[in-house]
N, C-alpha and C positions, 0 to 999 in steps of 0.2 A: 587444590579443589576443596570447596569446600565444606563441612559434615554436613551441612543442611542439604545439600544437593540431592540426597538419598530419598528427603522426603517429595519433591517431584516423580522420582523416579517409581518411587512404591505408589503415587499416586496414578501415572501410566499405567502403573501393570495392571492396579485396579478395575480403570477404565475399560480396558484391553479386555481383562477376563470378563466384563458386565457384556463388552460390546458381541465377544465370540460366542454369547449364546441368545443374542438379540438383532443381529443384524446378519444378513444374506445378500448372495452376491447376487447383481441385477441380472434374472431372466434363469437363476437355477432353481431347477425344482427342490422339492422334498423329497429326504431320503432316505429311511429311517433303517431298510437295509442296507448290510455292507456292502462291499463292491468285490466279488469275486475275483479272487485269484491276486489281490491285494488286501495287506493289512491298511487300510486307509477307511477312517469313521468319516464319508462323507456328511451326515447331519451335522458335526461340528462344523461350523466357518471362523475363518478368519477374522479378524478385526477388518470391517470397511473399508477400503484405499484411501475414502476421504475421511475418514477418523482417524486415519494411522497418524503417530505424532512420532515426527523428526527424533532420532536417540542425541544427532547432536546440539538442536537445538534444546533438548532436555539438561544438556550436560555443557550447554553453554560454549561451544565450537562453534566457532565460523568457518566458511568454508577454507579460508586462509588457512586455518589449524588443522586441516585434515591431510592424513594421507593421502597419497594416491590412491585410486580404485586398484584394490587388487584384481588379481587375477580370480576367474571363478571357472571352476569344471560346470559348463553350459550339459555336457554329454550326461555327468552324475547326477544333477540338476532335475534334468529333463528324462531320465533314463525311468519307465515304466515298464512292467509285466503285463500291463493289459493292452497298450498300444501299441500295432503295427507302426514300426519305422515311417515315418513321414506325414503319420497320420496326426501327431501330436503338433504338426506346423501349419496343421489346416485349420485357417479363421473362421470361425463360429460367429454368429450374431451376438452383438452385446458382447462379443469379448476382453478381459482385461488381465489377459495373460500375464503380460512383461511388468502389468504393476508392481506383483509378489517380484518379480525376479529384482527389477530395479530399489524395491524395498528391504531384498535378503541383502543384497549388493551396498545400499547405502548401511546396513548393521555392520557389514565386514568391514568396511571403510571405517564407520566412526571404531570398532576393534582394533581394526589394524595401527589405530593414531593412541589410543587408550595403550595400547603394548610397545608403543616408543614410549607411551610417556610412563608407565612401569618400569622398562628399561633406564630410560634417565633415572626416575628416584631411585632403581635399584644399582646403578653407579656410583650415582650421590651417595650412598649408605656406603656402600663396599670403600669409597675413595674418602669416607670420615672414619672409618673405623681406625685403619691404622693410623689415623693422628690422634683417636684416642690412646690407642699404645703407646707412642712415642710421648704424649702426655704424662701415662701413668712414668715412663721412665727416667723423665726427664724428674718429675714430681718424686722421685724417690731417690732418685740423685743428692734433689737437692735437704731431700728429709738425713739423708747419709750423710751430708756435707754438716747439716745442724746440728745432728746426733756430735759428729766429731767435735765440731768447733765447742760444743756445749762439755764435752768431755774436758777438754785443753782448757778449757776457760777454769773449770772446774780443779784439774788439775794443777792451774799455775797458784790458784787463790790458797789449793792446801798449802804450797810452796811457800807462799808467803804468811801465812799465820805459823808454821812452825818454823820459818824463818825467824820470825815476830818472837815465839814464843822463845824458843832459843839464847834469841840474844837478850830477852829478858833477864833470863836466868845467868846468864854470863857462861855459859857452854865454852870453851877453850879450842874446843872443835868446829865451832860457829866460825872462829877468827882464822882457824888453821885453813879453813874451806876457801876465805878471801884473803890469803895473806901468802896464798900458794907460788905467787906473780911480783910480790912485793916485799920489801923488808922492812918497814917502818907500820907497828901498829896503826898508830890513825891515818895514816894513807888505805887501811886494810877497813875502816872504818868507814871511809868514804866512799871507797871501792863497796863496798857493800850497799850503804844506801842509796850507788848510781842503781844498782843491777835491781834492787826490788825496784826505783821508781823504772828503768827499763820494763820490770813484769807488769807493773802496773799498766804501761803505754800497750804490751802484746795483749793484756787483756781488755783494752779499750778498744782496740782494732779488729779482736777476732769475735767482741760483741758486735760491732757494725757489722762485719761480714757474717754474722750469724743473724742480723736483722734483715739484709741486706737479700740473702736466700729464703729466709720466713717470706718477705715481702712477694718476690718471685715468685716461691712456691705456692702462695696463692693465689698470685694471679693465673699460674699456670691451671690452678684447680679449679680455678673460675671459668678460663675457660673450656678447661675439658665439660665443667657441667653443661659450658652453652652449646658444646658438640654432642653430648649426650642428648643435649635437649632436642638439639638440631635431628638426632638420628632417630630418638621418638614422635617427631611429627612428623617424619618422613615415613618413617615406616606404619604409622597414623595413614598417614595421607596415600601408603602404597597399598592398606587394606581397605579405602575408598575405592580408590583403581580398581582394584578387581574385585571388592564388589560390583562396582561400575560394570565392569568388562565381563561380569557372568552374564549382569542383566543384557546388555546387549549381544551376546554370542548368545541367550538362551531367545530374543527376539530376533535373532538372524534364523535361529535353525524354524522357529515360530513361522516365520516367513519363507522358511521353506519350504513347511509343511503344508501351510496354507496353501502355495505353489503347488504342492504334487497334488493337493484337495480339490485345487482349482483345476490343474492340466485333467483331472478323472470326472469333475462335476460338469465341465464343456459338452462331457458324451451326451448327454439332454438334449444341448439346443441343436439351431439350424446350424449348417454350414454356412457360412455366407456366402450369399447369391444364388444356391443350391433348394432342394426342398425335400433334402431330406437332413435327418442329426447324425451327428458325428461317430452315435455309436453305429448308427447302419453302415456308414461308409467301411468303420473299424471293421466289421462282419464282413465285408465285402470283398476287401481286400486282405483279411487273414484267409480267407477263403480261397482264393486266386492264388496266394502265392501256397497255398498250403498244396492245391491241386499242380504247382510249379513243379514244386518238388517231386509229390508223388506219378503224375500223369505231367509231364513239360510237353509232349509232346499236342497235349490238347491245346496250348496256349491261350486259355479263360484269361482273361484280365477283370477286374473290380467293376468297369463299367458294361460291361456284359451283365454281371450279377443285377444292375441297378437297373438296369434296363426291365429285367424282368421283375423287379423290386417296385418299382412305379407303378408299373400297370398293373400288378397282382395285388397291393395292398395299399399303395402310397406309401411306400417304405416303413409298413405297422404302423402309418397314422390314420388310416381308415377307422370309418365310424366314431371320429372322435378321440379318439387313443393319440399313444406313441408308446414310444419303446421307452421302458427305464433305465437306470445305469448297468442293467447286465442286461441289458438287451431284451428282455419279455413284453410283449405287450401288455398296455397297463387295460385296454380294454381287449379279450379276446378278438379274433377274427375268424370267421366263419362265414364259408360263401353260402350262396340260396342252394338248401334243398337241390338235391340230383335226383329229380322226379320224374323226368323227363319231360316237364312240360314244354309248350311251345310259348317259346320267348316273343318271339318276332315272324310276321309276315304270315299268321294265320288267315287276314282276308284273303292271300294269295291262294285260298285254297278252294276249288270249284263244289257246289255245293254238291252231296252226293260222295264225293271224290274219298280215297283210302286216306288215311292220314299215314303218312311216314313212321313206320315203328322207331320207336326212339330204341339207340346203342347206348351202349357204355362208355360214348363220347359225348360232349357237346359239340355240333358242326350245323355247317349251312348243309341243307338240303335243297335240288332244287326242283321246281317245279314246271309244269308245259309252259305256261306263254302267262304272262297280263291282262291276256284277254279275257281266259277264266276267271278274273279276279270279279270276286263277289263283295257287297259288303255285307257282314257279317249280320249286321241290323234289319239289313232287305228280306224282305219274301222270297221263299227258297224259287227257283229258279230251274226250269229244265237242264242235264247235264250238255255240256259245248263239247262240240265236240274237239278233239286236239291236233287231230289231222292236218285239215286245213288251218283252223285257227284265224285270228286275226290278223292283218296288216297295220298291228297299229304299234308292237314293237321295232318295224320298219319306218317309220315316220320320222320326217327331218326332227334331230333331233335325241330322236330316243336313244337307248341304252342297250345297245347289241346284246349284253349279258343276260341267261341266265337269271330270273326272277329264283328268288331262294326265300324257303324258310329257317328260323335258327331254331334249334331243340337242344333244351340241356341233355345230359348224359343221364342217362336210368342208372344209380346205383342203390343198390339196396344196401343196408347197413350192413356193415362189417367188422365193428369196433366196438358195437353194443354201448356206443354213445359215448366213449370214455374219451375221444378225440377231440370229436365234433359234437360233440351233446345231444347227437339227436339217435336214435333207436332207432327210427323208423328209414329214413335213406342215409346216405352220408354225403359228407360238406367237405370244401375244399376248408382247410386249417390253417392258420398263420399268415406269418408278411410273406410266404413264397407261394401260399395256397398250392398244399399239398392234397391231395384227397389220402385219407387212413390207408386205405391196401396201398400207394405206393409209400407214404411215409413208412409203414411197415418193413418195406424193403427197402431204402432208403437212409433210414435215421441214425442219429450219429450226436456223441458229443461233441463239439467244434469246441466249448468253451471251458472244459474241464467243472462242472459243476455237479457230474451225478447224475444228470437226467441229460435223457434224447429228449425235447420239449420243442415241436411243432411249431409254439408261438415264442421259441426263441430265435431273434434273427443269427446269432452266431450258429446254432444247428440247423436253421433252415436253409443259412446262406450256403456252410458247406453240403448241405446233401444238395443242393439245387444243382453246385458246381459237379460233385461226380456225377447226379443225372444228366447236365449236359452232356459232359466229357464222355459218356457213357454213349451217346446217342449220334456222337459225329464222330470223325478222324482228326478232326481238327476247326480249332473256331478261329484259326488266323486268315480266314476267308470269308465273305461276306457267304458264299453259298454255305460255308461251314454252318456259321451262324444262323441261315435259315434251317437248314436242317435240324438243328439242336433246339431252336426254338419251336420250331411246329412239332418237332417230339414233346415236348413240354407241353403246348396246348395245341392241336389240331386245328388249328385254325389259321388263315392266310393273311388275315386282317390284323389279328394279334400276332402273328411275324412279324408284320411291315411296324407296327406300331410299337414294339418291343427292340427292335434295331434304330426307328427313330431317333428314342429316348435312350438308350445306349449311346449314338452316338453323340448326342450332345452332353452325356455327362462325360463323354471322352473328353470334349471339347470344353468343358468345366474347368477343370484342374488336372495338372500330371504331376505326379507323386515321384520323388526320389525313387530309384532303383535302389531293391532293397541287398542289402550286404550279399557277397560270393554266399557266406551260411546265411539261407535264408532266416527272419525270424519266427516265419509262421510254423515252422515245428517248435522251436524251441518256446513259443509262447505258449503253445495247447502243450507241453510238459513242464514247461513252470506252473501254467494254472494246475496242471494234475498235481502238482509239488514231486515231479518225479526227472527229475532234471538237471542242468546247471540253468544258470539266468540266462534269459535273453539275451543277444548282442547287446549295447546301446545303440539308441538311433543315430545314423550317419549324419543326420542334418537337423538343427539346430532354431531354436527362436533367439533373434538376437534383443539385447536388453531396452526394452519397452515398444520396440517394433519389428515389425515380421522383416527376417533376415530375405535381400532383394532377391536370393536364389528361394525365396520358397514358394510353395503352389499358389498359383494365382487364380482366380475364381471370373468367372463371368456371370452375369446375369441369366438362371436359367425360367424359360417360359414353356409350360408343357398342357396342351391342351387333354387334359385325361379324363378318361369317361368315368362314368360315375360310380360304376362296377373293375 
């Protein structure tokens, strides 16, 4: 690999850290608080999907050169303290979940190929060294061998200059030495000048063979250098690698992070096909299963909750609002004044006639017949009498019912405005429109955050479920569920219309059954930090599309009034 490679790479990172504070994922809000009950900085984003740049085409991998995809823990991955089990596989609008995932996935890949190829060089090194050894020892062999022959060489030349010298001088001992084998002088004579030219020929021969090892010895030193050389660009080249291999292990965990940034920023949008967001549904069903554990016998499910989620607030999208990442509405809710004025069907009122004391509820009341109906704009009119009455709600056609008027509930303040804002009567509050005196009895933290807060859907959702549960024997019946519902509001119309919309979020999506330990205790004491972690969620996104067992959505169509 080679050094220049580094600067591509420093140049990614660059771009990366310009892009993670300039680009946002399409359709997530603004978020500049944390996200409760997770250390996760949603404001930071990730680098773009379509800015991410390939690590190995940074690093010059073809797909031939890569590993296999490893193996990746999808459970660890995907494992959160803020969402309910199942809730984290439910498609949101504009979603691009599996991106992050398939982009942590391609960093491990191009790593997992970076530490084969560390692996080889770091073979290569280990399998040169000891032929540097056997270098140095071959190389001091033959430095032993030179030392000697250099000695002898040495050794035979004294032999012969005091040879030399000797027989200059005519030494008697010189002749005795060659004359030891022979008994005629000049035979001892000859015999002598065979044996020096002899020293001379061992010292021609043991010069070759001391050339002979020089010559060797350095080739052998030559190339021990070009395996030294060899093992300094390798191990050059193996602190490329992991250079290499930090950058990309530090852009896989990048892209994890981004991924759990991403799995917690979805709580914002819609559901897909649905119309409410992700985090309501999350309130809904931590609610449900939280009421499983504590009250099972009431058997509340999520779309029970959403049912009356709908028609009470539009799941905290009324007035414009929605819910933020912990679930508060970003615009309060607040229903109309409990004045007890009359909403509806005041002409039905004969003129003269008592007007109905308004309760402590809002309800239809109903009146004598149609026939008293006056219009309000008319000249007052003698009173009819009701006795007799008219035959005109007997007429093909007409409506056998009971003509009614509606009248909100008379409450006078209770909260001294700190609720509902108002002094003077009190308001229903939040996405479940609670009215103050029963929020009072009622409230709760669902979401571990410190406060009972009204216009949070996670504490409104749970207190709605124990007021249910509190008001029937059971909601695994349709009569259940009227009952628990008309305790909620007195009313037979918002029954019918509140079971509607229930059942068609039934009809939405069904959610994995959540683990034998449920998660919704152990979610509300991770959020309090007083606990061990959540389970992981049992079911899974699989890498860059929704795994075929996960919840499936339909198109939902609710015709809701405007209150």
């Amino acid at each position: 690999m080679e050094a220049g490679r580094s600067h591509p790479r420093a140049l990614v990172a660059c771009v990366s850290t310009l892009l993670a504070f300039a680009l946002v994922a399409p359709g997530a809000a603004a978020q500049d608080d944390p996200l409760h009950g997770a250390d996760i900085p949603l404001s930071e984003e990730a680098v773009d999907a379509s800015e991410w740049i390939d690590p190995a085409e940074t690093l010059g991998f073809s797909d031939d050169d890569l590993a296999p995809a490893p193996e990746i823990d999808l459970a660890e991955l995907n494992a959160s303290p803020i969402l309910a089990t199942g809730v984290e596989l439910v498609p949101v609008e504009d979603d691009t979940l599996g991106i992050h995932i398939d982009q942590h996935l391609r960093s491990l890949q191009v790593a997992a190929t970076l530490e084969h190829h560390i692996d080889d060089t770091s073979s290569e090194i280990a399998s040169l060294r000891p032929r540097v050894e056997e270098l140095n020892a071959e190389i001091i062999e033959e430095q032993e061998h030179e030392t000697r022959l250099t000695f002898e060489i040495e050794r035979i030349n004294a032999a012969i200059a005091e040879f030399a010298v000797r027989a200059f001088i005519g030494e008697e001992d010189l002749e005795i030495a060659f004359s030891e084998a022979v008994s005629d002088i000049g035979e001892t004579k000859v015999l002598a000048d065979g044996v020096r030219e002899g020293q001379f020929d061992d010292i021609e021969a043991k010069e070759a063979e001391r050339e002979r090892r020089r010559l060797n010895r350095l080739d052998l030193e030559a190339e021990r250098e070009r395996v030294r050389s060899r093992i300094d660009d390798l191990q050059a080249h193996r602190l490329e690698q992991l250079a290499d291999l930090r950058w990309v292990e530090d852009l896989a965990e990048s892209e994890a992070t981004a991924h759990e940034r991403h799995l917690h920023r979805r709580l914002t949008h819609i559901v897909d096909g649905a119309d409410f967001q992700l985090v309501a549904l999350n309130a809904y069903v931590i609610a449900a299963r939280t009421l499983a554990e504590e009250s099972p016998e009431c058997a509340i499910e999520w779309w029970m909750l959403a049912g009356i989620g709908s028609i009470e607030s539009f799941h905290g999208r009324f007035g414009g609002g929605e819910l933020d990442h912990n679930g508060v509405t970003t615009e309060p809710i607040y229903g109309p004044a409990l004045d007890g004025r009359i909403l509806e069907g005041a002409e039905l009122l004969a003129p003269g006639a008592d007007i109905p004391e308004a309760t402590g509820r809002t309800e239809d009341l109903p009146v004598a017949s149609t026939a008293d109906a006056v219009d309000p704009a008319a000249p007052a009119a003698p009173a009819a009498s009701t006795a007799g009455g008219s035959d005109a709600s007997t007429e093909e056609g007409a409506d056998d019912a009971a003509p009614v008027i509606r009248r909100l509930a008379l409450i006078e303040d209770t909260d001294g405005g700190v609720l509902d804002a108002d002094t003077t009567y009190d308001r229903a509050v939040g996405p479940m429109q609670f009215i103050p005196q029963t929020w009072n009895l009622q409230e709760i933290d669902a979401n571990g955050d410190g406060e009972m807060n009204p216009q949070n859907i996670y504490d409104a959702a749970l207190a709605s479920a124990n007021y249910l549960c509190a008001s029937t024997t059971s909601m695994s019946t349709v009569e259940g569920q009227e009952q628990a519902y008309f305790a909620y509001n007195h009313d037979t119309a918002y029954t019918e219309a509140v079971i509607a919309a229930s059942e068609q979020y039934r009809e939405l999506l069904t959610l994995p059954d959540p683990p034998e330990t449920s998660d919704a205790a152990a979610l509300r004491s991770d959020l309090m930090d007083d606990g061990d972690a959540p389970a992981p969620p049992s079911h899974w996104l699989g890498i860059g599309a929704f795994d075929a067992e996960a919840p499936t959505t339909v198109r939902l169509e609710l015709d809701l009034p405007d209150w």
